[in-house]
C-alpha positions in Angstrom: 0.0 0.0 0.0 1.8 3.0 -1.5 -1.0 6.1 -0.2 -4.3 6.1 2.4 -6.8 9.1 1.5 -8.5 9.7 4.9 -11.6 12.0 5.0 -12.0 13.9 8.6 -15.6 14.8 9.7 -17.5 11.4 10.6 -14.3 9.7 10.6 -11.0 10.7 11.8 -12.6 13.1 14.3 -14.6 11.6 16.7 -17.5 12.6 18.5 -15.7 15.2 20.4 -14.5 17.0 16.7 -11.3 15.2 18.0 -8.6 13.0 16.8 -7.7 10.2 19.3 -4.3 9.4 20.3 -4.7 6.0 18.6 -5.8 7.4 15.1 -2.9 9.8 15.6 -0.7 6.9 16.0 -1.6 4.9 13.4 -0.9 8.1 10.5 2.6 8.2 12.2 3.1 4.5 12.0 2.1 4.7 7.8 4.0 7.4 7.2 7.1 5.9 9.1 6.3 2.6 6.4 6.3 5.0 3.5 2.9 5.4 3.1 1.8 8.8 2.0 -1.3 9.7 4.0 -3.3 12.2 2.2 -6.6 13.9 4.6 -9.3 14.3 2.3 -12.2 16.5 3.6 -15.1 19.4 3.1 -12.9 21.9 5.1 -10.4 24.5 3.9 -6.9 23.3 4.5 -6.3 25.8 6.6 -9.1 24.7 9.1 -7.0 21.5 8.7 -3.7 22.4 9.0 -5.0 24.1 12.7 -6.2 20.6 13.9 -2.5 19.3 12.7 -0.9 21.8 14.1 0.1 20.2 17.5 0.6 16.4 16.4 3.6 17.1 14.7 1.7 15.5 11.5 2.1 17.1 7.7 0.3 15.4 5.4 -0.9 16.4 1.8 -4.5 17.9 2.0 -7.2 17.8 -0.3 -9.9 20.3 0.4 -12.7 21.8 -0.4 -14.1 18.2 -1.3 -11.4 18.1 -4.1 -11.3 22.0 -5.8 -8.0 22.4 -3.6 -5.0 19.9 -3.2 -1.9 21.5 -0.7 1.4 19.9 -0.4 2.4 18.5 3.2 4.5 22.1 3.5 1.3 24.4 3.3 2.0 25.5 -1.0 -1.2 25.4 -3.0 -0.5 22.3 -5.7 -3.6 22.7 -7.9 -7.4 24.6 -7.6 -10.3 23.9 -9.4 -12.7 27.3 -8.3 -16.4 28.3 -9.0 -17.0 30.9 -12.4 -17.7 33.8 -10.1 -20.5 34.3 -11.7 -21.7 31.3 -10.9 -21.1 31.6 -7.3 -22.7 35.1 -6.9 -25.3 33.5 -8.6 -25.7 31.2 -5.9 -25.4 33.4 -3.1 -27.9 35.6 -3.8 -30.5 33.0 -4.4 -29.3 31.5 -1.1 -29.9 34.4 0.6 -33.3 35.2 -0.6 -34.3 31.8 0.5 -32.6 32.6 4.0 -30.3 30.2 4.2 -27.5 30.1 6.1 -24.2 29.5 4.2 -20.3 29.5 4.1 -17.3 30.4 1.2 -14.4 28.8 1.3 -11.6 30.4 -0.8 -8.3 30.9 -0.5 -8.6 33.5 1.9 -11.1 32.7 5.0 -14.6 30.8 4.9 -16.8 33.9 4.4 -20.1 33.6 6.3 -22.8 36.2 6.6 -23.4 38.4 9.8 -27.0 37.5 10.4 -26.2 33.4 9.7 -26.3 32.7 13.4 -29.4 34.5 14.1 -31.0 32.5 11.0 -29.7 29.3 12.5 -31.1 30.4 16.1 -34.3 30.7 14.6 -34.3 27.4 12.7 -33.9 25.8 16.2 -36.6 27.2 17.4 -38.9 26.6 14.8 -37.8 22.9 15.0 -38.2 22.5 18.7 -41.9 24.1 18.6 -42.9 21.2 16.0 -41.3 18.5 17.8 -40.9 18.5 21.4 -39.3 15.3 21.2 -36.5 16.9 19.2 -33.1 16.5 21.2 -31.9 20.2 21.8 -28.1 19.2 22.8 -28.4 17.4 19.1 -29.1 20.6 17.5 -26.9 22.7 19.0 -23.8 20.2 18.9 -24.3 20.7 14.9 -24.3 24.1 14.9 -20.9 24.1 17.6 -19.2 21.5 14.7 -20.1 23.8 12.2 -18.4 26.5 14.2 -15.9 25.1 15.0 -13.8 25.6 12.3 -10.8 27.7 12.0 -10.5 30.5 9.4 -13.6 32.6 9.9 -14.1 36.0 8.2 -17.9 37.8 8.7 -19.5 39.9 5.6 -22.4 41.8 5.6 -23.8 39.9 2.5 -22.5 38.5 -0.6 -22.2 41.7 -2.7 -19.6 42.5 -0.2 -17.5 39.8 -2.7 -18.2 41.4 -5.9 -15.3 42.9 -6.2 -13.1 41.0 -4.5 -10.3 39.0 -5.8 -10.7 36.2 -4.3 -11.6 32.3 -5.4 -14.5 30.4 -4.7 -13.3 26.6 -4.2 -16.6 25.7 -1.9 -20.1 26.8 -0.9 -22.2 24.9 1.4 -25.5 25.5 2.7 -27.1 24.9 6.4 -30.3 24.3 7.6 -32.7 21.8 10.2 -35.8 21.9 7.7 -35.0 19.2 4.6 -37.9 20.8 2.6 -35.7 23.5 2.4 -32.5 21.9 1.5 -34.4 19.4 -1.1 -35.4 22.7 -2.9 -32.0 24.4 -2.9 -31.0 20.9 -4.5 -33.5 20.6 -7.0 -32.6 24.3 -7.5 -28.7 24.2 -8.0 -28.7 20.7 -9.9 -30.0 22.7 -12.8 -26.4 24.3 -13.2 -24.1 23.3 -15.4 -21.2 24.3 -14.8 -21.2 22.8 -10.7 -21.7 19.9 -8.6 -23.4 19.0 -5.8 -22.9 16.8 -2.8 -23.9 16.0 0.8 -21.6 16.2 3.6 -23.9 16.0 6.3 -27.4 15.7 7.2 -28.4 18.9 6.8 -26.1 20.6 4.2 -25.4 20.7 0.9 -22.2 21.9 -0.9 -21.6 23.4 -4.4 -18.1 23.0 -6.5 -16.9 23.2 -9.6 -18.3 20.1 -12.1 -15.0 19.0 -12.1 -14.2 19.1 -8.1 -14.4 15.9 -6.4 -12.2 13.4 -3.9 -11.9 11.6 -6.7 -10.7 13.5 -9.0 -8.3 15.0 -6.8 -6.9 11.2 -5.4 -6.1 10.5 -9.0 -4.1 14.0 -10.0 -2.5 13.3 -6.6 -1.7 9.5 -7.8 -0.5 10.7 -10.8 1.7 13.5 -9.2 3.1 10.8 -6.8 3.3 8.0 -9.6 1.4 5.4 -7.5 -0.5 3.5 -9.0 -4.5 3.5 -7.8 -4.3 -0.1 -7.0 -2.2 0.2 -4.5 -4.2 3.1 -2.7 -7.0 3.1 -0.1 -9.5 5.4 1.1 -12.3 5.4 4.6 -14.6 7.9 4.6 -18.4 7.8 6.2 -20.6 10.4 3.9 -21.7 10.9 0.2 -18.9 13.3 -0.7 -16.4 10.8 -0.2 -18.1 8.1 -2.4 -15.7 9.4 -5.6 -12.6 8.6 -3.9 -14.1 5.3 -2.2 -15.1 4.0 -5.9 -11.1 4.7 -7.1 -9.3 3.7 -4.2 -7.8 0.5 -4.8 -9.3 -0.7 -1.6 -12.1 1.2 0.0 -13.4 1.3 4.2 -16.6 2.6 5.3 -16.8 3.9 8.6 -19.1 1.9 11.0 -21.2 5.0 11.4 -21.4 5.5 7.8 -25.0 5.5 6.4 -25.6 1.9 4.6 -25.7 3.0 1.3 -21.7 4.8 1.6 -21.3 1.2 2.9 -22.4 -1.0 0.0 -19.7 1.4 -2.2 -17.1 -0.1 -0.3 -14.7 -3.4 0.0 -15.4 -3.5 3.8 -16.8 -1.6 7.1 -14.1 -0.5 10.0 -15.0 0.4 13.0 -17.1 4.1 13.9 -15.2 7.1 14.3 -15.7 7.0 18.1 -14.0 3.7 18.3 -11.1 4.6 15.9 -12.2 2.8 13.0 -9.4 4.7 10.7 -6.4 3.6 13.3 -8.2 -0.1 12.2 -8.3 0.0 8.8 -4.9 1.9 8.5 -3.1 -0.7 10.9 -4.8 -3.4 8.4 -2.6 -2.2 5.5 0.8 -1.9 7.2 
């Protein structure tokens, strides 16, 4: 096994948004065997490079679910970014449809000042129609989704227009799946971007060329391994491109059944360090 392509939200990170000492362990002992582990995820890779940056791991990082790949160093190695166009397009349809959203470019993950309040709302509106409803669930949701590192607030999206800037990522928020099935019937309709599921209750847009996939294989190319002797784990819909190339594919335990029957086999959930299992099963 020549490279391990490791996505991060639902699997290396445990419940706690963590990653264990075990998993930790496992990425040294792989790269110690000369295996080149890449993290493949949603987030920018300067969200990721702050989770790193105490573990004394570099790895190569694909971001953005595949429009950004960044050498183990930090240098920008190849972007595939949204027409600008496009992406204001979608912004201010998002908007009018009160959504909350995020940007990630190559600056910061631009979010709107009033997104909190919109989410805040949301809660509400979900806990008045179902008291059963766990409110901790909720709320730990919104806490992952701000959790991340690299923050910058705007007023709206017009405050982009005329900024030089590149839109690798947009992903939209919300608790009401009416809502999200309609942005997704909505921005299916373009052309010239993709779509894909993270989470329950997001969706993200990319470039139609942007994917895990595509990225693993210009990263396989780059490295001159050869895809059969490469593996991937990952636990949601955005990582099903690089699970159908990987030579040899995991599903995370907690991964919903259908990311499972993509893959060769199922390690163990991210809160029992499934990826230090499957990693520690190729070395």
């Amino acid at each position: 096994m020549n490279l391990i392509a490791v996505d991060l939200d639902g699997t290396l990170l445990n419940e706690r948004n963590e990653i264990s000492k075990t998993n930790l362990e496992s990425i040294k002992s792989a790269q110690a065997n000369g295996v080149e582990v890449v993290i493949a995820t949603g987030r920018a890779h300067f969200d990721v490079q702050s989770i790193f940056e105490t573990t004394g791991i570099n790895t190569w990082i694909i971001g953005a679910n595949g429009a950004t790949i960044h050498r183990p160093n930090g240098e920008l190695f190849h972007s595939t970014s949204i027409n600008k166009n496009d992406a204001i397009d979608v912004l201010r349809w998002l908007e009018q449809e009160n959504f909350y959203y995020e940007i990630l470019s190559n600056q910061s993950i631009f979010t709107p000042k009033k997104g909190r309040d919109l989410l805040a709302v949301e809660i509400d509106k979900v806990i008045s129609a179902n008291k059963e409803v766990s409110i901790d669930d909720l709320q730990a949701a919104v806490n992952k989704q701000f959790s991340q590192y690299g923050f910058s607030v705007i007023d709206s999206y017009q405050d982009l227009i005329d900024y030089d800037i590149d839109f690798y990522n947009v992903l939209a928020f919300s608790f009401h799946q009416e809502k999200l099935q309609k942005g997704w019937a909505h921005f299916e309709q373009f052309e010239g971007l993709s779509i894909v599921k993270s989470a329950q209750n997001n969706f993200e847009l990319e470039h139609k060329n942007a994917s895990k996939g595509n990225a693993l294989k210009m990263l396989t190319n780059k490295l001159n391994v050869d895809l059969t002797n490469t593996a991937a784990v990952g636990d949601s819909f955005n990582d099903i491109s690089m699970l159908k190339l990987a030579g040899r594919s995991a599903a995370m335990g907690n991964a919903p059944k259908e990311i499972q029957d993509y893959c060769n086999e199922i390690t163990l959930s991210n809160t029992e360090d499934g990826v230090a299992h499957f990693i520690y099963s190729l070395i």
